[in-house]
MARFI-648421 format. One record per residue: residue in one letter; x, y, z of N, C-alpha, C in turn. Coordinates in Angstrom, 1 decimal. Atoms other than C-alpha are relative to their C-alpha. Layout:
N
   code     n.px     n.py     n.pz    ca.px    ca.py    ca.pz     c.px     c.py     c.pz
      A        X        Y        Z        X        Y        Z        X        Y        Z
...
***
This chain:
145
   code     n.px     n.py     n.pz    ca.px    ca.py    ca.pz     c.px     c.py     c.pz
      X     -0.8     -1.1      0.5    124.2     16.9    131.9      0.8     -0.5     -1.2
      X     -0.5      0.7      1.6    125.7     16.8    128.2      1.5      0.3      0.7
      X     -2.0     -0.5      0.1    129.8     16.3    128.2      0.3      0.4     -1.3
      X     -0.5     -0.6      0.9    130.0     17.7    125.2      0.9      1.3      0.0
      X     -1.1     -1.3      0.1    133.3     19.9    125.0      0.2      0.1     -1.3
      X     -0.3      0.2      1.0    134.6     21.3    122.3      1.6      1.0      0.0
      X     -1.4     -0.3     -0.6    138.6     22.3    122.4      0.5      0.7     -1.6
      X     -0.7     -0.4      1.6    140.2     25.0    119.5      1.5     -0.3      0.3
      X     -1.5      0.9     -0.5    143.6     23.5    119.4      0.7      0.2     -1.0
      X     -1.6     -0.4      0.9    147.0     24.1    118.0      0.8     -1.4      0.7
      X     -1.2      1.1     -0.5    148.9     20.7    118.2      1.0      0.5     -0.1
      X     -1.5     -0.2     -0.1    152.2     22.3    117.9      0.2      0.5      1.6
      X     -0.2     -0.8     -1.3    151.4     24.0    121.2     -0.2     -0.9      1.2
      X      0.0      1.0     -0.9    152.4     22.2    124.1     -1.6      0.5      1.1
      X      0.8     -0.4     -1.2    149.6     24.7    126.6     -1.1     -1.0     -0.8
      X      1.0      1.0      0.9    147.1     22.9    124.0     -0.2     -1.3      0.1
      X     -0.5      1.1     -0.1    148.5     19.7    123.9     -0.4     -0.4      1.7
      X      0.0      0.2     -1.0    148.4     19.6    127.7     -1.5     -0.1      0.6
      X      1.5     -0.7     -0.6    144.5     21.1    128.3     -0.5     -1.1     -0.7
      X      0.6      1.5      0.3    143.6     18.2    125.7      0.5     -1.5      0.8
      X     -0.4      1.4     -0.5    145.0     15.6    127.5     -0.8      0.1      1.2
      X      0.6      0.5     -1.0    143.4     16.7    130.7     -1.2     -0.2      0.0
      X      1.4      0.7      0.4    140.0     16.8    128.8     -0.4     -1.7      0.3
      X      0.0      1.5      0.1    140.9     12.9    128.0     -0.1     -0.7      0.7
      X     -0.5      0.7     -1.3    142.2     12.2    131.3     -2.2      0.1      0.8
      X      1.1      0.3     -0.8    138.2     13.0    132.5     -0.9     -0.9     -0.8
      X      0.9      1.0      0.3    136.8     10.5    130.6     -0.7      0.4     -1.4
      X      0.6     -0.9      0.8    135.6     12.5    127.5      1.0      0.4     -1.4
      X     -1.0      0.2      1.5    136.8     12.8    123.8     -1.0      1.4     -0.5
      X      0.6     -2.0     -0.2    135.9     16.9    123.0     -0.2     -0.9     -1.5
      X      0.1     -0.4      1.7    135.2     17.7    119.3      1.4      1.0      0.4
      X     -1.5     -0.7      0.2    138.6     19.1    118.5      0.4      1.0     -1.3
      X      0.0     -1.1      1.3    138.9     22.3    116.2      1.3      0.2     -0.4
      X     -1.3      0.0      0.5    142.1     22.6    114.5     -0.1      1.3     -0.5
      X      0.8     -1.0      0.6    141.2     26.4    114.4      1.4      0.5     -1.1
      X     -1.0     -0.1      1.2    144.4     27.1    112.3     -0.4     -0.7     -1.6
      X      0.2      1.1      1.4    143.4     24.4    109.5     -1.8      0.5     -0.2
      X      1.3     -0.3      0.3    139.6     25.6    110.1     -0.1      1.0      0.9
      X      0.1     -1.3     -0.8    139.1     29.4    111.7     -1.5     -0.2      0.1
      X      1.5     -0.2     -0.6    135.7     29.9    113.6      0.0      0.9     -0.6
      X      0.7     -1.1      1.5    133.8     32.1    111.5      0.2      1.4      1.2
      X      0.0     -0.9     -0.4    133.5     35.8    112.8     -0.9      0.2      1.3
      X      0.7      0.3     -0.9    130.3     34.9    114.6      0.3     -1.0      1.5
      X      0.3      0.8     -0.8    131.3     32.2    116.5      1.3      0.5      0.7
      X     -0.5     -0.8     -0.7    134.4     34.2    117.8     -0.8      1.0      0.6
      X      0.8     -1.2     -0.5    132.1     37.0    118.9     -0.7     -0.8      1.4
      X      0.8      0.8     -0.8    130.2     34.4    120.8      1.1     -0.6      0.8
      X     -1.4      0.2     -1.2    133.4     32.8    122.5      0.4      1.1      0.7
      X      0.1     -0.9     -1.0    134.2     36.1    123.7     -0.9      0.1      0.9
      X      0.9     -0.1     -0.4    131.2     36.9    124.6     -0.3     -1.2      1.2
      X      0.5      1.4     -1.0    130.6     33.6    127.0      1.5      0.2      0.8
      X     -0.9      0.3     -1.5    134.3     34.2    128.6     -0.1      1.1      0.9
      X      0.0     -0.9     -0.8    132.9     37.3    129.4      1.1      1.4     -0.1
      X     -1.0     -1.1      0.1    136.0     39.6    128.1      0.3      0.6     -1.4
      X     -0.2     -0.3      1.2    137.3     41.2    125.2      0.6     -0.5     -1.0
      X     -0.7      0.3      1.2    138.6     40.5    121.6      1.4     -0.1      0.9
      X     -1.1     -0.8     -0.4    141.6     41.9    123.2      0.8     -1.3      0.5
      X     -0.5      1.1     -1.1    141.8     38.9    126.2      0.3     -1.3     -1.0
      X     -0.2      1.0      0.6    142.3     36.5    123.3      0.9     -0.1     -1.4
      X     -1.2      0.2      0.7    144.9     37.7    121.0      1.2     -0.6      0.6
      X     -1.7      0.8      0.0    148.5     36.1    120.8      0.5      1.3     -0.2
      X     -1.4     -0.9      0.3    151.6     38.4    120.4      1.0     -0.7      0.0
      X     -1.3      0.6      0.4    154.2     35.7    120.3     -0.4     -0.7     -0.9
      X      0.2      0.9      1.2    154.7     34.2    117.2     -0.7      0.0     -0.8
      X      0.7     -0.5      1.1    152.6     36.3    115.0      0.1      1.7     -0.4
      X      0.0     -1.2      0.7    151.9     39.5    113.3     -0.3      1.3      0.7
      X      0.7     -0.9     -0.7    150.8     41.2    116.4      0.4      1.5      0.2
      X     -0.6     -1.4      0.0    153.5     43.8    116.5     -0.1      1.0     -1.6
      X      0.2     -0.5      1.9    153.5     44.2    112.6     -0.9      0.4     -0.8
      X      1.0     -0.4      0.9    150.4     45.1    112.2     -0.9      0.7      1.2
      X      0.1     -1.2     -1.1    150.4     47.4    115.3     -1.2      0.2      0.4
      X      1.6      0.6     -0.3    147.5     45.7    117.3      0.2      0.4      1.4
      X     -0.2     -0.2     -1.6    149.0     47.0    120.8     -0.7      1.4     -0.1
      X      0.9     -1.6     -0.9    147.5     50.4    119.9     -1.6     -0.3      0.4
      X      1.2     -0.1     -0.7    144.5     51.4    121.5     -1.4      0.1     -0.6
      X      0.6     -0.4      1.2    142.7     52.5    118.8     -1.1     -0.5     -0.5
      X      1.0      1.0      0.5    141.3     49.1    117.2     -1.1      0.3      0.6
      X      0.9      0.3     -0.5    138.0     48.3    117.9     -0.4     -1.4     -0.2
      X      0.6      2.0     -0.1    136.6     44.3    118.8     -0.3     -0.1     -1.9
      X      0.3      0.6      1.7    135.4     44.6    115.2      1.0     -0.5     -0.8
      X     -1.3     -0.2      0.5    138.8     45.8    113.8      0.9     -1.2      0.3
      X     -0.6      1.2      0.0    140.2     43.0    115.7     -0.5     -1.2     -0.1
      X      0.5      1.6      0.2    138.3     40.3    115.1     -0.1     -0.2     -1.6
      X     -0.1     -0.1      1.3    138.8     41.2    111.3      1.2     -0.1     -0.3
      X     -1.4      0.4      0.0    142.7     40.7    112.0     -0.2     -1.5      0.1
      X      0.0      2.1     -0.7    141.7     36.9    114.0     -0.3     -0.6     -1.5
      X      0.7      0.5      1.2    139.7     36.3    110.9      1.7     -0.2     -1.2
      X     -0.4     -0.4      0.9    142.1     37.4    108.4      1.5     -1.2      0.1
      X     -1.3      0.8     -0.7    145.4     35.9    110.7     -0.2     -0.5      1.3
      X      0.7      1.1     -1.5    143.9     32.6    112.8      1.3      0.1      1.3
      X     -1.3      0.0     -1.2    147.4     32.8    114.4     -0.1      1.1      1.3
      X      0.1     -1.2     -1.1    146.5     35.8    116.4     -1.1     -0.2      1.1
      X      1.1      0.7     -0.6    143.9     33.4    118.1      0.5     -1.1      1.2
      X     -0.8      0.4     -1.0    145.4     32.5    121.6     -0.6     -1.2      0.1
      X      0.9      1.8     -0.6    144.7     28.9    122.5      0.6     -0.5      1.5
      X      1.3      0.6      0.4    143.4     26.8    123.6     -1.5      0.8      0.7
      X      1.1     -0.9     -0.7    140.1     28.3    124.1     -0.7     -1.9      0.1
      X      0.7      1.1     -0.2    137.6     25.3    125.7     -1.6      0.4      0.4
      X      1.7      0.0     -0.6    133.7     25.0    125.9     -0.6     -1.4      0.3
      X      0.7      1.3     -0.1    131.9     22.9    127.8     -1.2      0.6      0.5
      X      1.1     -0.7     -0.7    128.6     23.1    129.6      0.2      1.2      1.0
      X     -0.2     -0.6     -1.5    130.0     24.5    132.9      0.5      1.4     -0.6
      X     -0.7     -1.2      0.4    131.8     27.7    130.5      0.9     -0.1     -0.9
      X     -0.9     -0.2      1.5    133.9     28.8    127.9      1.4      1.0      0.6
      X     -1.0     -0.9     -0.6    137.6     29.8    128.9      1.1     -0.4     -0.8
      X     -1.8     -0.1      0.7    141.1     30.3    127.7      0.8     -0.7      1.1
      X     -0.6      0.9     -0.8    142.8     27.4    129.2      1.9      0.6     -0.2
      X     -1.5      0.1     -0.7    146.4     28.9    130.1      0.2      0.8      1.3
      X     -0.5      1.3      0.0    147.7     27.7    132.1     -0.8     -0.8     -0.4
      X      0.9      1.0      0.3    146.3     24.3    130.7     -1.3     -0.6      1.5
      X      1.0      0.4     -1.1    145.0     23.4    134.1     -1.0      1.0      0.3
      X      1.0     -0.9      0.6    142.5     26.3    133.7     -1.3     -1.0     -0.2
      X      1.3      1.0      0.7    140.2     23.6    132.1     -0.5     -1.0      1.0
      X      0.8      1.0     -1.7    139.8     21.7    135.6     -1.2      0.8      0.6
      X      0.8     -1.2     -0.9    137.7     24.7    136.7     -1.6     -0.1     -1.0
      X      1.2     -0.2      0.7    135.0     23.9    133.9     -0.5     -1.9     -0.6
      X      0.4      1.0      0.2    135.1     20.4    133.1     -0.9     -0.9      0.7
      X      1.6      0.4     -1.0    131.8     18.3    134.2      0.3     -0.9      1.0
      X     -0.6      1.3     -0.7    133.6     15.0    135.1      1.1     -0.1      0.3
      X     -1.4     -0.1     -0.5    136.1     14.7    137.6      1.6     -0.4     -0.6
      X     -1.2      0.5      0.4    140.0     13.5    136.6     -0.2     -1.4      0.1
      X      0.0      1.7      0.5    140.1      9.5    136.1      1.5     -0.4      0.4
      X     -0.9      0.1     -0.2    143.6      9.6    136.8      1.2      0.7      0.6
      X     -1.7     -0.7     -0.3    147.3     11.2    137.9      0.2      0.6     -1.1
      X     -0.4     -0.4      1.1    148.3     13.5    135.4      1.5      1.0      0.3
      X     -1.6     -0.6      0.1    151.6     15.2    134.7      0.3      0.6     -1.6
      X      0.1     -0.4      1.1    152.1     18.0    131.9      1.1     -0.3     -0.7
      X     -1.0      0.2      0.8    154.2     17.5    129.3      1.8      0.0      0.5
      X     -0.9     -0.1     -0.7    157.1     19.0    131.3      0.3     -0.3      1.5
      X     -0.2      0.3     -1.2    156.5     17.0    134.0     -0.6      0.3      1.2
      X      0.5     -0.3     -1.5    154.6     19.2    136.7     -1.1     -0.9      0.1
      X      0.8      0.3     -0.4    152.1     17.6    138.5     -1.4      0.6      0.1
      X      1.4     -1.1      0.0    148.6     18.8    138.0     -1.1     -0.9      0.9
      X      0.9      0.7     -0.2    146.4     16.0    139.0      0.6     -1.2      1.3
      X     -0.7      0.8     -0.4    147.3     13.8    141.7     -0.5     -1.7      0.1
      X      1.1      1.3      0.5    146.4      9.7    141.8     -1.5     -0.3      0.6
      X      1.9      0.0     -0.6    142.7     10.1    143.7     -0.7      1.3     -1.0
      X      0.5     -0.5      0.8    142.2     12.4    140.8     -0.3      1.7      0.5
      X     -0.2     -1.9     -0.8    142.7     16.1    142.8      1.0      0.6     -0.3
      X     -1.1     -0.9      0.6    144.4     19.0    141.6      1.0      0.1      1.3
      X     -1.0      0.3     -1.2    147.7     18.9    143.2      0.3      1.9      0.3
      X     -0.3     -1.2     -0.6    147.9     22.8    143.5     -1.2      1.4     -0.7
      X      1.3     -0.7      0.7    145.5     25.8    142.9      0.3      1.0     -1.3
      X     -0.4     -0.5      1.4    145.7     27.7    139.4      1.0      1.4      0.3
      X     -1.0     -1.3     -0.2    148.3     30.5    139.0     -0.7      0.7     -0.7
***
């Protein structure tokens, strides 16, 4: 089986920061997209959707971007319409999105990404703020919220 993942990532964001670490923690070094510094083209969002199985919709942001401002809560849009916002403003591109063999999901919570990763945990892990996600025989210490 290939480990090839591949993780769109916002380092300022700790949910990011956390889902790559638990990549690392399995033994595996992703391809890491810095989709802010490089946006997935129009196609290959369409295709991320498309593989998590949901809509444009299930992968906008509303904090900390233009979401209200450019009046994306109405109903109206259509996947096109908003994937020509993502395009236009990468910020409105919720992260971390993760692909690996097993599936392509929107890791938040970061522990999300335990549910698709090929190779088990390697270690104890502990998110940024401390919770416990992984315990030291390498098992999730609690089931996803």
């Amino acid at each position: 089986m290939s480990t090839a993942i591949t993780i769109y990532h916002n380092p300022a964001c700790g949910t990011s920061r956390n889902t790559l670490a638990l990549i690392r923690n399995s033994g595996v070094e992703p391809e890491v997209i810095e989709y802010l510094k490089t946006p997935p083209s129009r196609e290959t969002l369409q295709q991320l959707v498309a593989d998590m199985g949901g809509s444009v919709r299930d992968v906008l942001r509303e904090k900390g971007t233009p979401y209200a401002e450019l009046g994306l809560g109405e109903a109206h849009w259509s996947d096109a319409q908003l994937l020509d916002f993502i395009g236009q403003h990468p910020i409105l591109l919720n992260r971390p999105i993760v692909v690996t063999p097993l599936g392509t999901r929107l890791c938040r919570p970061s522990e999300r990404v335990l549910d698709i990763l090929p190779q088990p945990q390697q270690a104890a892990f502990s998110k940024e703020d401390g919770e416990r996600v992984v315990d030291e025989h390498g098992a999730r210490v609690h089931a996803p919220r």
